[in-house]
C-alpha positions as CSV (number, residue, x, y, z in Angstrom):
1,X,0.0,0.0,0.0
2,X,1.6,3.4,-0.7
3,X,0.4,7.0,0.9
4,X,1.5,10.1,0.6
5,X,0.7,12.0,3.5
6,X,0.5,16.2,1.9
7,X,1.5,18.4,4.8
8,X,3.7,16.3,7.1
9,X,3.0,18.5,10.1
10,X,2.1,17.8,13.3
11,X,-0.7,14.9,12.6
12,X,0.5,14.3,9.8
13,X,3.9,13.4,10.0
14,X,2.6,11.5,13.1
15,X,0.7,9.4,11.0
16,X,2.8,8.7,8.7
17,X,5.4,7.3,11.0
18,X,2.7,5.2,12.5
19,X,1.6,4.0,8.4
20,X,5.6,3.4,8.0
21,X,6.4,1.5,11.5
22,X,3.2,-0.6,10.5
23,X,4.9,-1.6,7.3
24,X,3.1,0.9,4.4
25,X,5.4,2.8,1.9
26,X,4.8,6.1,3.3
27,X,5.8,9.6,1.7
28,X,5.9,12.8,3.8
29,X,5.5,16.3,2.0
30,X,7.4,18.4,3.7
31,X,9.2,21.8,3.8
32,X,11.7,23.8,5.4
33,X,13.9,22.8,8.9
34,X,11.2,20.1,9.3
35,X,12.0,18.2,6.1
36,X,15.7,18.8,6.4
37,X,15.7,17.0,9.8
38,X,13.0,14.1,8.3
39,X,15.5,13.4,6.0
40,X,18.7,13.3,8.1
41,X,17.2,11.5,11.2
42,X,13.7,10.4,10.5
43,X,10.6,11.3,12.2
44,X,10.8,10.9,16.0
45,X,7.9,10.6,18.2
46,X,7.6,11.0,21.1
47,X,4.6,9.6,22.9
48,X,3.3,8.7,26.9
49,X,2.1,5.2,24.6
50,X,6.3,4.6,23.9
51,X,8.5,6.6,21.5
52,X,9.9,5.4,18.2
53,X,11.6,6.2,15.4
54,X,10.4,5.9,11.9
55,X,12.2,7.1,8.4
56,X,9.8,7.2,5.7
57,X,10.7,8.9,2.5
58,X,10.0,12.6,2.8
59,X,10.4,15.2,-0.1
60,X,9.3,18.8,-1.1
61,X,8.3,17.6,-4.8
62,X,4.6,15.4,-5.2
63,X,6.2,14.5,-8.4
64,X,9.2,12.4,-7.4
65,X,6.6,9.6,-5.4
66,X,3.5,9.6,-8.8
67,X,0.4,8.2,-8.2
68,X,-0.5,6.5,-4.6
69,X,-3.2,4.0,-3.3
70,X,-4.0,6.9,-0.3
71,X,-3.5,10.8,-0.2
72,X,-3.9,11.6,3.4
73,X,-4.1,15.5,4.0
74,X,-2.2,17.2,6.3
75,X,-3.1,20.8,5.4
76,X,-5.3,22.7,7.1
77,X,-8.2,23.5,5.0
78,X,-8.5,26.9,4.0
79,X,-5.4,25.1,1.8
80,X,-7.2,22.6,-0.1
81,X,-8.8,24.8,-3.0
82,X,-4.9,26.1,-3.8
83,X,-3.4,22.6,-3.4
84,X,-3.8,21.6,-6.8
85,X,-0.1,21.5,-8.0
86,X,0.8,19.1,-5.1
87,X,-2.3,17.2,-5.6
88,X,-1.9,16.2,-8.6
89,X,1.0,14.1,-9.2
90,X,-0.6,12.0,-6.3
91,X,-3.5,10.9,-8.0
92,X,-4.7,7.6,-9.8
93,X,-7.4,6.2,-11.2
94,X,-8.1,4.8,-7.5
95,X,-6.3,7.1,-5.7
96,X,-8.4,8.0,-2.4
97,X,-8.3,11.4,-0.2
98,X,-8.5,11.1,3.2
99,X,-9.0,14.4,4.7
100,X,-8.0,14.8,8.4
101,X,-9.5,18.1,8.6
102,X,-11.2,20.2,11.4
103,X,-14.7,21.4,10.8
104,X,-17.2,20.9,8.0
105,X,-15.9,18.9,5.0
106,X,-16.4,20.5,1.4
107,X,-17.7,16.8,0.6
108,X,-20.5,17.1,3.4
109,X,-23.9,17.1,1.3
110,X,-22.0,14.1,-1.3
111,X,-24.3,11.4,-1.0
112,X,-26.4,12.4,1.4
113,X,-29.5,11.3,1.3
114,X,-32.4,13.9,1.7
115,X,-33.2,17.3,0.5
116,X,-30.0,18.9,0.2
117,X,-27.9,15.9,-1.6
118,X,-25.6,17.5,-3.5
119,X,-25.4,20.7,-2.1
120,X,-21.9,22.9,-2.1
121,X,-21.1,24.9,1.1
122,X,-19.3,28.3,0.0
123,X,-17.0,28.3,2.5
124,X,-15.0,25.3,1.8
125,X,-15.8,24.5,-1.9
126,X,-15.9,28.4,-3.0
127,X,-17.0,28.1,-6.6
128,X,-16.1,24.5,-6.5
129,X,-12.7,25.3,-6.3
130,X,-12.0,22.7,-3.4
131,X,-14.0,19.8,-5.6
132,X,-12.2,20.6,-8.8
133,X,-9.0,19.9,-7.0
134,X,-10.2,17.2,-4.9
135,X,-13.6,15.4,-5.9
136,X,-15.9,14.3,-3.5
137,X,-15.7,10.6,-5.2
138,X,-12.5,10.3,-4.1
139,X,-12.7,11.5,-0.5
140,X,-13.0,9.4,2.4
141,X,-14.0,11.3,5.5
142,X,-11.8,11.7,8.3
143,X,-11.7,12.8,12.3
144,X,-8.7,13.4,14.1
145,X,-8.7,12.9,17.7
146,X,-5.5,12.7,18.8
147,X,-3.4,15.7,20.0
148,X,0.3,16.2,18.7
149,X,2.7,19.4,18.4
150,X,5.9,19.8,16.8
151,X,8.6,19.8,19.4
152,X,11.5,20.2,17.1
153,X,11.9,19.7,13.5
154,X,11.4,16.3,13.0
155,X,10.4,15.8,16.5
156,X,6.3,14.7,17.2
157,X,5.2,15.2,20.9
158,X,2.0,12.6,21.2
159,X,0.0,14.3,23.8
160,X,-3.0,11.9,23.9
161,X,-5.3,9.8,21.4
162,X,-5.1,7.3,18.5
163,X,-8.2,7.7,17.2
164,X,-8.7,8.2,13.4
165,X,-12.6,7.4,12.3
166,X,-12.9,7.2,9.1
167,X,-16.1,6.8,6.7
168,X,-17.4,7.0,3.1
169,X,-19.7,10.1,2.3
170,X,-22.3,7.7,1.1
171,X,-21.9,5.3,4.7
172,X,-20.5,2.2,2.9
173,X,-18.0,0.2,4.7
174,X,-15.9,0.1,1.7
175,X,-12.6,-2.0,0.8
176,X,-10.9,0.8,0.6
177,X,-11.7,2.1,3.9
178,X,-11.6,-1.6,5.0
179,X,-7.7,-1.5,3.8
180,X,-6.7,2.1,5.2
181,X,-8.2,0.9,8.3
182,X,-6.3,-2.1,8.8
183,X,-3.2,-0.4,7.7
184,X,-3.8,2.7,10.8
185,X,-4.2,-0.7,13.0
186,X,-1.0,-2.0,12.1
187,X,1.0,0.7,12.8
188,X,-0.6,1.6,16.3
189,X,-3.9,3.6,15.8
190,X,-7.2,3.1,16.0
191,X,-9.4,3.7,13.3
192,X,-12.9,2.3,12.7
193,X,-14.7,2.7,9.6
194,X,-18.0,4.4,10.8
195,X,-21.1,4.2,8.8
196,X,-22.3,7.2,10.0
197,X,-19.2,9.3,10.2
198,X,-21.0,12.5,9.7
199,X,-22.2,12.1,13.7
200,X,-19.0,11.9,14.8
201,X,-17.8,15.2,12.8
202,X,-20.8,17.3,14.6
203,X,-19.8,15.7,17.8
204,X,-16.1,17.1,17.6
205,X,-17.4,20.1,15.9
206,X,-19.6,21.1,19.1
207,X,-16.2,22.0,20.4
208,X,-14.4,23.5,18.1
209,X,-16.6,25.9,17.0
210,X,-17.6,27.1,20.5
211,X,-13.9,27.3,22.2
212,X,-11.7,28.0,19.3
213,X,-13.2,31.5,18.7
214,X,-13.7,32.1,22.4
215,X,-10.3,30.9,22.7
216,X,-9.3,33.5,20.4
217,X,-11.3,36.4,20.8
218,X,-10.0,36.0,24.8
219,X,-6.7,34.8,24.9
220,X,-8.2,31.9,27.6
221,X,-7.2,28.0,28.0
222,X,-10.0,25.6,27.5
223,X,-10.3,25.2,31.4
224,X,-10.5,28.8,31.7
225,X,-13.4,29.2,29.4
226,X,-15.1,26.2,31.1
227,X,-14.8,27.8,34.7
228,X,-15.6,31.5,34.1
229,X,-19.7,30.6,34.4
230,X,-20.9,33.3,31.8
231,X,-18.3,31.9,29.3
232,X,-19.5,28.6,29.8
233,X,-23.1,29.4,29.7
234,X,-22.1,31.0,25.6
235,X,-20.4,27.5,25.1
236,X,-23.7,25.7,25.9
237,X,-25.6,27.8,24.4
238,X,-23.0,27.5,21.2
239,X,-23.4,23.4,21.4
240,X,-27.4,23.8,21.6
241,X,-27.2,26.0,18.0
242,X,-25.0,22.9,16.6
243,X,-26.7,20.2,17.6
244,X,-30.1,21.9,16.5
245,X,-28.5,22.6,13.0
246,X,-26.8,19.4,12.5
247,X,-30.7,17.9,13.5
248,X,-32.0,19.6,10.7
249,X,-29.7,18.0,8.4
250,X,-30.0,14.6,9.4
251,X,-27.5,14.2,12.1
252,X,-28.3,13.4,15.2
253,X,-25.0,13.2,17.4
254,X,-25.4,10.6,20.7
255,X,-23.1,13.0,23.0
256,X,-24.6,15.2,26.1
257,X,-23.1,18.7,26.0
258,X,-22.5,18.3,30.0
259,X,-20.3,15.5,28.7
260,X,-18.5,17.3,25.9
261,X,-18.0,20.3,28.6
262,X,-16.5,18.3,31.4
263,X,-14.1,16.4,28.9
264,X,-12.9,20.0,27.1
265,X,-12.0,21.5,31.3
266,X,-10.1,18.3,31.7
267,X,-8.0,19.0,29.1
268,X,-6.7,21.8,31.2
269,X,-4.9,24.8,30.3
270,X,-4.6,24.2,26.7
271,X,-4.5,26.6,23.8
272,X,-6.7,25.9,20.7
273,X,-5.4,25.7,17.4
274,X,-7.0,28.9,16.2
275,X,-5.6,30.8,19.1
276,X,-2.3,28.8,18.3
277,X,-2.5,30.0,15.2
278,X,-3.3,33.5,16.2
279,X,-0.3,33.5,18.2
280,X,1.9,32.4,15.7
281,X,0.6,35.0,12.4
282,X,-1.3,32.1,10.5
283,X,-4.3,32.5,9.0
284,X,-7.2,31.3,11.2
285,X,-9.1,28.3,10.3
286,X,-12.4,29.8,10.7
287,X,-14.3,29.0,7.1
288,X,-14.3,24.9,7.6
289,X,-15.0,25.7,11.5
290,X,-17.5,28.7,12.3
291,X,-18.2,30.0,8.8
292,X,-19.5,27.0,6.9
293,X,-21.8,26.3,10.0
294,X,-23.2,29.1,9.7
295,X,-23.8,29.0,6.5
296,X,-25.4,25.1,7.1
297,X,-27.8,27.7,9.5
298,X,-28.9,29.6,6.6
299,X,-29.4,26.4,4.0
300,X,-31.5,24.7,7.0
301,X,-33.3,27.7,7.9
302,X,-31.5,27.7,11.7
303,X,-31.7,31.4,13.6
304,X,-28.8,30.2,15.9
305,X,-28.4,34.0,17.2
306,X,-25.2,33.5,19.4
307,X,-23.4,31.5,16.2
308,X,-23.8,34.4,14.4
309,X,-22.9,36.8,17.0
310,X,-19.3,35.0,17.6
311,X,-18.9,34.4,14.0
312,X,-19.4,38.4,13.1
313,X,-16.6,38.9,16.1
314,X,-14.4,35.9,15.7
315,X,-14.4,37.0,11.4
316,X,-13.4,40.6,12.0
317,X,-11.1,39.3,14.0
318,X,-9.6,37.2,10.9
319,X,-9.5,40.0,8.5
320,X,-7.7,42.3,11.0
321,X,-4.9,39.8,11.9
322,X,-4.6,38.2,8.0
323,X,-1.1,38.4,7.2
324,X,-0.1,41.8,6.4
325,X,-2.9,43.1,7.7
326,X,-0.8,44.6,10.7
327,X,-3.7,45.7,12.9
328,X,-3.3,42.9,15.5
329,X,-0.9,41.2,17.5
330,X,-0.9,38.5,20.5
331,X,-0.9,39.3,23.8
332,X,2.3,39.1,25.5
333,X,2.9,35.6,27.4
């Protein structure tokens, strides 16, 4: 079986060493210090589960590894529409695209049954950019559970979780996510194939799209959010506008949002990616995670006030601190 795994960053590069120590011919994508030191030492990871060593091929160039059985995507998705040069000297006739991607899928209304089968969500697919580069017939859908960071170049702290469910838009338990499966098995992972995977992208979405912007717009930890009782109260309140828009098309999520709270404060003091990210001068991931929800409000006919109201704050936000925008910067720490 040979992957590519596009965007060797933190998850990916720590799948990929799993794929490779399980026994797949894994390619990382790479750039910069962090390919450098992939290339002289392999990937380390470091993990509470046992740390290994693993030294797949890594590269800058798509082109030098051709066409693979698995693309797994490591780039955050605001990336995928532009992605098409490295894209493409990946794919095959068979060649599937496993998105391990926060938020709403541009795939999501792909074979779904019901009133709005087919539908494109602006946000990720603008124009059908994102479906043009990657169609929806090859993706398989992905959620990422685990929690990793780059220590070093080439160096993968595992904080906690191996859990990669995967699914097929249309709820097949296909052989190709029969084979991906047992190869994520192999090399240390969990990773059922879920019939119903678009459940479990609404029940990680509760989160993120209630404490990423908070997260942002405050500078505050997850716990923090969790223990300051009005800020909590907006995170409920958040969770109750997902769950009620994911109802109306055709989820229905088996998770309590007493239980989603208490498991985000015993994360701790940890900083979301987007506030990560707004530390750091990236872009913010908010179209796959706040924007396209919203716009899933508008399509199902949701009011989902306080969405809106973080989403107008959390977006303003975005544009102000875009890259050369120069209006914004991080609090000290």
């Amino acid at each position: 079986m040979k992957i590519a795994v596009l965007g060797a960053g933190a998850i990916g590069a720590y799948v990929g060493a799993a794929l490779h120590r399980g026994g797949a011919d894994v390619h990382l994508v790479a750039r910069g210090e962090h390919l450098r030191a992939i290339r002289a030492d392999g990937v380390r990871v470091n993990s509470p589960r046992g740390d290994f060593v693993a030294r797949p091929h890594a590269t800058d160039d798509p082109a030098e590894i051709g066409a693979v059985d698995f693309v797994f995507l490591g780039l955050k998705a605001h990336s995928y529409a532009s992605s098409g040069s490295l894209v493409a000297p990946l794919l095959g006739d068979r060649t599937a695209v496993v998105a391990g991607q926060n938020g709403i899928p541009w795939w999501y209304f792909h074979k779904l049954a019901g009133p709005y089968e087919g539908r494109q969500i602006e946000a990720v697919d603008p124009g059908g950019a994102t479906s043009k580069v990657l169609p929806p017939e090859r993706a398989i859908g992905c959620v990422v559970y685990p929690a990793t960071v780059i220590e070093a170049p080439g160096v993968i702290r595992h904080l906690e979780g191996t859990r990669f469910s995967i699914g097929e838009p249309g709820g097949e338990v296909s052989e190709r996510c029969t084979e991906l499966s047992e190869a994520m098995i192999a090399g240390g992972l969990k990773c059922p194939v879920e019939p119903n995977l678009r459940d479990d992208i609404w029940i990680k979405l509760m989160g993120n799209v209630a404490f990423n912007p908070i997260s942002a717009l405050t500078r505050a930890t997850m716990v923090e959010i969790c223990r300051h009782p009005p800020a909590r109260r907006l995170v409920t309140l958040l969770m109750e506008e997902t769950l009620d828009i994911a109802a109306r098309v055709g989820s229905t999520p088996d998770i309590s949002i007493e239980k989603r709270l208490r498991g985000a404060e015993g994360v701790g003091h940890h900083k979301t990616s987007m506030l990560q990210d707004l530390e750091a001068g990236k872009q913010l991931e908010l179209d796959a995670i706040v924007t396209a929800v919203v716009e899933m409000a508008d399509i199902a006919g949701a009011e989902a006030p306080n969405l809106r109201a973080v989403h107008a704050a959390i977006d303003l936000l975005a544009r102000r601190s875009a890259p050369g925008a120069g209006a914004v910067t991080a609090a000290p720490q």
